[in-house]
KERO-434399 format. One line per 4 residues: number of its first residue (from 1); their letters; for each residue x, y, z of C-alpha. Coordinates in steps of 0.5 Angstrom, whole numbers. Layout:
# KERO-434399
NUM) A) X/Y/Z; ...
//
This chain:
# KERO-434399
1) XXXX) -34/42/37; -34/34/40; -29/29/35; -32/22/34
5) XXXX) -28/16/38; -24/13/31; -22/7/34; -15/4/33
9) XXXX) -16/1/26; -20/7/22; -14/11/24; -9/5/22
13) XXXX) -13/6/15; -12/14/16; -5/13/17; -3/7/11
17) XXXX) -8/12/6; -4/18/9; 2/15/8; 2/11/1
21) XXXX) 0/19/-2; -4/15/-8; -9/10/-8; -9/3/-5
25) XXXX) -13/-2/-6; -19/-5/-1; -15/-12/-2; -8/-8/-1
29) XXXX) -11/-5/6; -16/-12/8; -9/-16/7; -4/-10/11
33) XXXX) -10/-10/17; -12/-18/17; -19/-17/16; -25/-18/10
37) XXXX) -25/-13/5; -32/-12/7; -30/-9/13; -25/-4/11
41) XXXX) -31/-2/6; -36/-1/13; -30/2/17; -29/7/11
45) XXXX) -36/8/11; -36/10/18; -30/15/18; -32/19/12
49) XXXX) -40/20/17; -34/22/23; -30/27/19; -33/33/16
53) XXXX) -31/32/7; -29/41/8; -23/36/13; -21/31/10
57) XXXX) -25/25/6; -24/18/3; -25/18/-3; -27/11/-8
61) XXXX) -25/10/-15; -27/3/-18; -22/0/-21; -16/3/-17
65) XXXX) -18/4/-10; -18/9/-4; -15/16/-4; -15/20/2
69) XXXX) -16/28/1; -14/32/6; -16/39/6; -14/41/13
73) XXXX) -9/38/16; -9/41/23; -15/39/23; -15/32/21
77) XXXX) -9/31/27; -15/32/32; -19/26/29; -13/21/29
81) XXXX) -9/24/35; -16/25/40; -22/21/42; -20/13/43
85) XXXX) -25/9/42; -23/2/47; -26/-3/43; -21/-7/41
89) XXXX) -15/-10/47; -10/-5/42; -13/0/44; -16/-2/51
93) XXXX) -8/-5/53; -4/2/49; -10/7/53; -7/3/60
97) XXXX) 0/3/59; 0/11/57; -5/12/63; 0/8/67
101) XXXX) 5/11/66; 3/19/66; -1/17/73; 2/20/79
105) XXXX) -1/15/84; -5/8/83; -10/7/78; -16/4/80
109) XXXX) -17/-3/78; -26/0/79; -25/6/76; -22/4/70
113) XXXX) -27/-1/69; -32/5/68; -28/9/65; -26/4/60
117) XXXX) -33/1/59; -30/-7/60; -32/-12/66; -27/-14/70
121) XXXX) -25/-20/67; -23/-16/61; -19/-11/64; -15/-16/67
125) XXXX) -14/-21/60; -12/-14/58; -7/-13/64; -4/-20/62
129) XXXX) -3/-18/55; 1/-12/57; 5/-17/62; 6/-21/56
133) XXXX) 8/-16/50; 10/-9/54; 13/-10/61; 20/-11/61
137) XXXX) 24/-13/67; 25/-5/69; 18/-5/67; 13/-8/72
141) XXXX) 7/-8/75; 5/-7/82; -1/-10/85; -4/-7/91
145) XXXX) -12/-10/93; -16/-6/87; -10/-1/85; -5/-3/80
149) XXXX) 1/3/78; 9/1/75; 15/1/79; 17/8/78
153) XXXX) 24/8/74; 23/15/70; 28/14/65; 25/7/64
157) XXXX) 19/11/62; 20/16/58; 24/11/54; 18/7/53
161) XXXX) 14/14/51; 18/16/46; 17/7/43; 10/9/44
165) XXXX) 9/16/41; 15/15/35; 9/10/32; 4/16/32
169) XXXX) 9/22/28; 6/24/22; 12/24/17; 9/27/12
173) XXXX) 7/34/15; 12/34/21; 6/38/24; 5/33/30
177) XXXX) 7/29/35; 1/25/38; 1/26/47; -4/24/51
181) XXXX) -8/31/51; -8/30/43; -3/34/38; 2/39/40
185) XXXX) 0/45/38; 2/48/31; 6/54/33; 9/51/38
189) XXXX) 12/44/35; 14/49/29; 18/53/33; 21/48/36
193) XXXX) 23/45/30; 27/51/28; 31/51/34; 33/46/34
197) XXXX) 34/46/27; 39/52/28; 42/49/34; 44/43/31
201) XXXX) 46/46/24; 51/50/29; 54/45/32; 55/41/26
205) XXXX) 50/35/28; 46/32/22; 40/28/24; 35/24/19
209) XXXX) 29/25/20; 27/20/24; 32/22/29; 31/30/28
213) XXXX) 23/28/31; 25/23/36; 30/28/39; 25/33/38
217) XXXX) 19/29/42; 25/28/48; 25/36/49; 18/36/48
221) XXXX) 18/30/54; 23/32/58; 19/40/59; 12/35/60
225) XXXX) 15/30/66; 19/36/69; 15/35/77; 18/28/75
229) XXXX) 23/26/79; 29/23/75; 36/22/78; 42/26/74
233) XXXX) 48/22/73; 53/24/68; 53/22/60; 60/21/58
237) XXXX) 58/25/51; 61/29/47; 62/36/47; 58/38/41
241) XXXX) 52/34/44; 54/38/50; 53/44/47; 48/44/43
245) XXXX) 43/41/49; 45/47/53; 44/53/47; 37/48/46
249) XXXX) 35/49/53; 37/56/55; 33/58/49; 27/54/50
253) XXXX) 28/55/58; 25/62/56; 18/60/55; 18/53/58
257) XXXX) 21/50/66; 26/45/65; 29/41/71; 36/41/73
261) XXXX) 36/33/71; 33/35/63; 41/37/61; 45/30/62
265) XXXX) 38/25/60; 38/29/53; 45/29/52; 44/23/53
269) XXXX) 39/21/48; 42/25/43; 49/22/44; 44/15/43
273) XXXX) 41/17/36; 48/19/33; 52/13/37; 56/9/31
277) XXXX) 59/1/32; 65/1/36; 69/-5/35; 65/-9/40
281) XXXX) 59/-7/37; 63/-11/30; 65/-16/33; 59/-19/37
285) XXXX) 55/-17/29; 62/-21/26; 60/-27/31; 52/-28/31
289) XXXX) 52/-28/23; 57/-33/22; 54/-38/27; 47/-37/23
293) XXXX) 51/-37/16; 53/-44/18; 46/-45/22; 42/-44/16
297) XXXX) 47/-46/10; 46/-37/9; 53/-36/7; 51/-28/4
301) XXXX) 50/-27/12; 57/-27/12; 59/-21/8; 61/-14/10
305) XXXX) 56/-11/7; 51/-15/13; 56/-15/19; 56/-8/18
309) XXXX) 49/-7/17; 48/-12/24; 53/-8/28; 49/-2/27
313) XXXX) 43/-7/29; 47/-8/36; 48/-1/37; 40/1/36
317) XXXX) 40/-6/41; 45/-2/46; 41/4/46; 34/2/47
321) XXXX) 32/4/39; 31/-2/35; 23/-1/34; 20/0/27
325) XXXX) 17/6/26; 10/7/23; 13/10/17; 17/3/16
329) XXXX) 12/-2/19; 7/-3/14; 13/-4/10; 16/-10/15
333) XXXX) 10/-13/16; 8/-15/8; 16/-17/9; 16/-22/14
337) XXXX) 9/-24/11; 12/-25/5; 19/-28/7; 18/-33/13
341) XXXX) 25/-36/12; 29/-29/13; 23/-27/19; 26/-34/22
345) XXXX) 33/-32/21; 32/-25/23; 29/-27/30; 35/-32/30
349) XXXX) 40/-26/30; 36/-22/35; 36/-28/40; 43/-28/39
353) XXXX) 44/-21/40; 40/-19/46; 42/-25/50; 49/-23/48
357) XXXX) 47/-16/51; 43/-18/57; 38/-14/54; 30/-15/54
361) XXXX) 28/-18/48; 21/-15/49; 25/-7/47; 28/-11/41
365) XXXX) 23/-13/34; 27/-17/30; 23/-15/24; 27/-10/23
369) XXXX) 33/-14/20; 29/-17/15; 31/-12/10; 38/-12/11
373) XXXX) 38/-20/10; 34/-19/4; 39/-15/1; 45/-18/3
377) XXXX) 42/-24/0; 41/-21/-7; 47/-18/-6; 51/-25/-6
381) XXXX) 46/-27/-11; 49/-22/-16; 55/-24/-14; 54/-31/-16
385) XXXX) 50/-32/-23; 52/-40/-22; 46/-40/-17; 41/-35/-20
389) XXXX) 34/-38/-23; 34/-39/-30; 27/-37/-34; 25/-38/-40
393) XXXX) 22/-33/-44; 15/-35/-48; 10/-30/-52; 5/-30/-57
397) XXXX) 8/-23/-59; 11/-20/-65; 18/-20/-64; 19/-13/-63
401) XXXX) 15/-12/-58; 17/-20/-54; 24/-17/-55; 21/-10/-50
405) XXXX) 18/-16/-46; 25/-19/-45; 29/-13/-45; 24/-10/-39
409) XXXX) 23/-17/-35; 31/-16/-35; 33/-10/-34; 27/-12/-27
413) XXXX) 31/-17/-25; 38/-15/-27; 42/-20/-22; 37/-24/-19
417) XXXX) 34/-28/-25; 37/-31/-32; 33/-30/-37; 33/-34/-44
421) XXXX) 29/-33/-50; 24/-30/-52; 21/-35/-57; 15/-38/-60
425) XXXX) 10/-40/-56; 7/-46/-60; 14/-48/-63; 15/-52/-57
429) XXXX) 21/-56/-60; 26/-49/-59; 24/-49/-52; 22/-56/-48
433) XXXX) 29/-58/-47; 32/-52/-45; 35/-53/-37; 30/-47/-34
437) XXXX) 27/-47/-28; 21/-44/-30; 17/-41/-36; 14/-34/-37
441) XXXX) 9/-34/-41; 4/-28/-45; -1/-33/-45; -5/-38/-40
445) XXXX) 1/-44/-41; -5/-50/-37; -7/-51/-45; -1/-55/-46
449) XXXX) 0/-62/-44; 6/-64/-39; 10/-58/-39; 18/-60/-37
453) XXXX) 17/-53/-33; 12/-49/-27; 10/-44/-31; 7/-37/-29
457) XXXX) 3/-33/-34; 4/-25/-34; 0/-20/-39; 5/-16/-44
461) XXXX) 4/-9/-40; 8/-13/-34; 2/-10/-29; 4/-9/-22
465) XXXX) 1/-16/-20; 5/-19/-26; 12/-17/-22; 8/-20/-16
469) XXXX) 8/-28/-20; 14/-27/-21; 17/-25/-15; 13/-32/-12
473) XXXX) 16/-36/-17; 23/-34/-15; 22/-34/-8; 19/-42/-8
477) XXXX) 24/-43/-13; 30/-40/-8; 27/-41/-1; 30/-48/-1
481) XXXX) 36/-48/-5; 43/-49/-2; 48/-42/-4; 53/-48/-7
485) XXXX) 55/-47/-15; 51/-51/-20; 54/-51/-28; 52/-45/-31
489) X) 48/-44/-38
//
């Protein structure tokens, strides 16, 4: 049976559906993919005529959003993992890179343009977006006439393929791992898995499960590119990396042909994935942090806490792993739209760090450090009530149920915002000179003339998009602020 050509934002909403487990909202996906709800409606529409229901199926609920069922699961691989449809230049660019980098000779400038259904002036704006975003100074192109292809470095290769494919694992069946031929066959991955499972259980090596499946697509890679050429060279690894890739590859070599050069590269990757900070690696975090603390008045940058954090950055720097994976990105992306002042302290720190490295900041995404910035600043808000924002408490409720209210709104935001009250809503006198910083309300606060305060109205079943009000008050609130001591209440 033929798959329909599912393009890359029907199988971004596959993936954000598939991820989230319940439903989302058609806001939640329009604002997570940037475009109208409107179509994100026109694109569920099309992805639920592509895919048989007996499969998989989108299904709406009004009131709460969309939910994804699926029913095979094997199946449902094949239409997220096969068929590109090249309308946008994510897709066009991802379909070029991976082509260039599987190819074994120069790709024909003509017959990509016919293959991709563009015209010439597109596929080179799509080039020069790949050279802008991709290539690196190990990866660039080679022009020749009507042919382009990469300068050959196989280890810079499988490196990138292993950034591009890691965006494609299916956390939550661990079936497959997107290729270019489409899934690595159920049997094979799951016997795969279980070696290598029993291989590093044996030897004492424990991988979470991002590095379980990144090491696992490496072995997969290496007995793929094995008519590659790679140049061995010795990893100084440690003898139970050694030995588990040995017992891996004299098991797998059974039924699959591995290079001479497959051992040191995967001693190598797997070493990387278990690397710790070294006393460099503290000293350069110890470094970056404290010039952006000064720089940005961001003492909770220089924590322990944090350089820890940012040490184990460097090392992720150092072995070429600082990348988001599919299952977090989503979660970064809401973040630095949400946080711009930490995205710009986060880019600060990863400009710091990969020109202390010499490192191409093209292999490095800072977004990965906004987290960790975030909860570094919570931390050392924690830690310093003097500088917490106050909130003062207002219902229109009976006292029992004000006092739930409080006592959940506090326990929500236990060491990051003060609360005081709850009092009356129309006794003003108890609460207008009260040295808050903004008011939360059960009912709509514009009634009442020249507030002392900014005020935010929630309901008193404090609803998801009730935190949400909140959560922005706070962050105006504190975006700004300087981490110095104010009187306490």
């Amino acid at each position: 049976m033929e798959i329909p050509m599912l393009h890359e934002r029907q199988r971004k909403i596959l993936r954000y559906l598939n991820e989230f487990g319940d439903c989302m909202t058609g806001s939640d996906l329009s604002q997570r993919l940037q475009i109208s709800s409107r179509t994100i409606r026109s694109d569920i529409a099309e992805i639920n005529r592509y895919i048989p229901p007996e499969i998989a199926q989108i299904q709406a609920s009004r009131g709460s959003g969309y939910r994804l069922v699926i029913h095979n699961r094997d199946e449902f691989h094949r239409y997220i993992s096969t068929g590109l449809n090249l309308l946008t230049r994510e897709d066009r660019s991802r379909h070029l890179l991976i082509a260039l980098l599987w190819a074994t000779e120069p790709l024909n400038l003509e017959q990509l343009e016919d293959e991709m259904f563009v015209s010439r002036t597109t596929l080179e704006g799509d080039i020069r977006w790949l050279q802008s975003s991709w290539l690196t100074e190990r990866l660039r192109f080679v022009r020749r006439k009507v042919t382009i292809s990469l300068v050959p470095d196989e280890v810079e290769f499988r490196l990138t393929l292993l950034r591009m494919y890691s965006d494609d694992i299916d956390f939550h069946s661990r079936n497959a791992i997107i290729v270019p031929d489409g899934s690595i066959p159920h049997e094979d991955i799951q016997s795969l898995r279980a070696g290598l499972r029993d291989a590093l259980s044996a030897n004492g090596i424990f991988l979470d499960d991002f590095q379980f499946l990144y090491f696992s697509l490496a072995v997969w890679m290496a007995a793929a590119r094995a008519d590659r050429p790679l140049e061995p060279h010795d990893c100084p690894c440690s003898a139970p990396v050694k030995a588990v890739v040995a017992q891996i590859l004299k098991k797998l070599s059974q039924v699959q042909q591995f290079p001479d050069s497959a051992e040191p590269w995967l001693c190598e990757i797997l070493e990387s994935t278990l690397t710790q900070p070294d006393d460099r690696s503290f000293a350069l975090a110890q470094s970056i942090a404290r010039e952006n603390a000064l720089r940005f008045d961001a003492p909770y940058l220089d924590s322990t806490f944090f350089h820890n954090m940012l040490a184990k950055f460097v090392v992720e720097c150092r072995c070429r792993m600082a990348f988001p994976r599919f299952h977090r990105l989503d979660l970064l992306l809401e973040l630095t739209r949400n946080y711009p002042d930490i995205t710009q302290i986060a880019e600060a720190l990863a400009s710091g760090i990969t020109q202390s490295l010499a490192v191409s900041p093209r292999c490095v995404d800072p977004r990965i450090l906004v987290p960790g910035i975030l909860t570094a600043r919570s931390e050392y808000v924690s830690a310093h009530p003097e500088i917490q924002p106050v909130a003062i408490l207002v219902c229109h409720l009976s006292s029992s149920i004000s006092s739930y209210l409080y006592m959940r709104l506090s326990q929500h935001y236990a060491g990051r915002l003060r609360l005081i009250g709850p009092f009356p809503v129309y006794n003003k006198t108890l609460w207008q000179d009260l040295p808050g910083d903004f008011i939360i309300s059960t009912v709509d606060m514009a009634s009442f003339r020249a507030l002392p305060l900014s005020a935010v109205t929630i309901s008193p079943r404090t609803a998801p998009e009730d935190f949400q009000k909140i959560n922005t008050m706070f962050y105006n609130l504190t975006k700004d602020r300087k981490f110095e001591s104010k009187s306490v209440l």
